[in-house]
C-alpha positions in Angstrom: -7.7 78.2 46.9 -8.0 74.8 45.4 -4.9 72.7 45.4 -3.9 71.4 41.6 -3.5 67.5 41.7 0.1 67.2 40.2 -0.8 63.2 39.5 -3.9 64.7 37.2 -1.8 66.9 35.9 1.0 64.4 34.9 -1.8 63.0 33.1 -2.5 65.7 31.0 1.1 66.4 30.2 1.7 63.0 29.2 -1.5 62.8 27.2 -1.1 66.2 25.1 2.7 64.8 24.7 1.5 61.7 23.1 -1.3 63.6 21.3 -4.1 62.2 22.6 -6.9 63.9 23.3 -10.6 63.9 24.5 -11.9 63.0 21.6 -9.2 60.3 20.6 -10.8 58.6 24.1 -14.2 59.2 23.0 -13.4 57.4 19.7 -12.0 54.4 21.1 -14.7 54.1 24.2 -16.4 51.3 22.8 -13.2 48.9 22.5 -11.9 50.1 25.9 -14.6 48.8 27.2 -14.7 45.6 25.5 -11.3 44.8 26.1 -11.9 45.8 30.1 -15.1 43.3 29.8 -12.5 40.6 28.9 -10.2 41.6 31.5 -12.8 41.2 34.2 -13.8 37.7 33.0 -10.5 36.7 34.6 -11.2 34.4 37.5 -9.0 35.9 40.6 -7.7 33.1 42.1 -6.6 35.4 45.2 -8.1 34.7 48.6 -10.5 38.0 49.0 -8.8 38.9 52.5 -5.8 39.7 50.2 -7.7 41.8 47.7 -6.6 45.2 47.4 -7.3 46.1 44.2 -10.1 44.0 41.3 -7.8 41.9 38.9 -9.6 43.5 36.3 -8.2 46.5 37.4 -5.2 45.7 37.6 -5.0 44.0 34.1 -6.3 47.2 32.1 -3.4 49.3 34.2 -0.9 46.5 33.3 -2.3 46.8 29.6 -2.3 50.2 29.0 1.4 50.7 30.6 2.5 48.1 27.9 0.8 50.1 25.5 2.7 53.4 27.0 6.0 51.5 26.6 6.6 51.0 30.0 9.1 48.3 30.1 9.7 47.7 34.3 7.5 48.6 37.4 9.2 51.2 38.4 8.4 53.0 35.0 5.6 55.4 36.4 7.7 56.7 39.2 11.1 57.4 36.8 8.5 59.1 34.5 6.9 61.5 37.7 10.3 62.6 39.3 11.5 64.3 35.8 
């Protein structure tokens, strides 16, 4: 038996909550894309031993969390215990 991803299904809750939809993503591919294109153009000033994750990366999440309303870090886990 195949074990459901609860983070993937979070996701999808939170998504069909806000009603967005496959489609809605599809629609809006082109400027995701542009504005990740400008996010990556940001010089990492980091030493690369320290690099976890790409700035770029971490901008878009940063971004779209904004967007989402999160107002504090801890946001995303306050939103996955309810």
């Amino acid at each position: 038996m195949v074990k459901k991803s609860t983070r993937l299904e979070e996701l999808h809750n939170t998504f069909q909550e806000n009603g967005i939809s496959p489609e809605t993503v599809m629609q809006n591919d082109s400027l995701i894309r542009e504005i990740k294109k400008h996010a990556d153009e940001v010089r990492d000033y980091r030493h690369p031993s320290y690099v976890r994750h790409r700035l770029g990366d971490i901008i878009m999440i940063v971004f779209f969390a904004v967007l989402g309303n999160a107002d504090e870090w801890a946001q995303r886990s306050k939103h996955l215990q309810r």
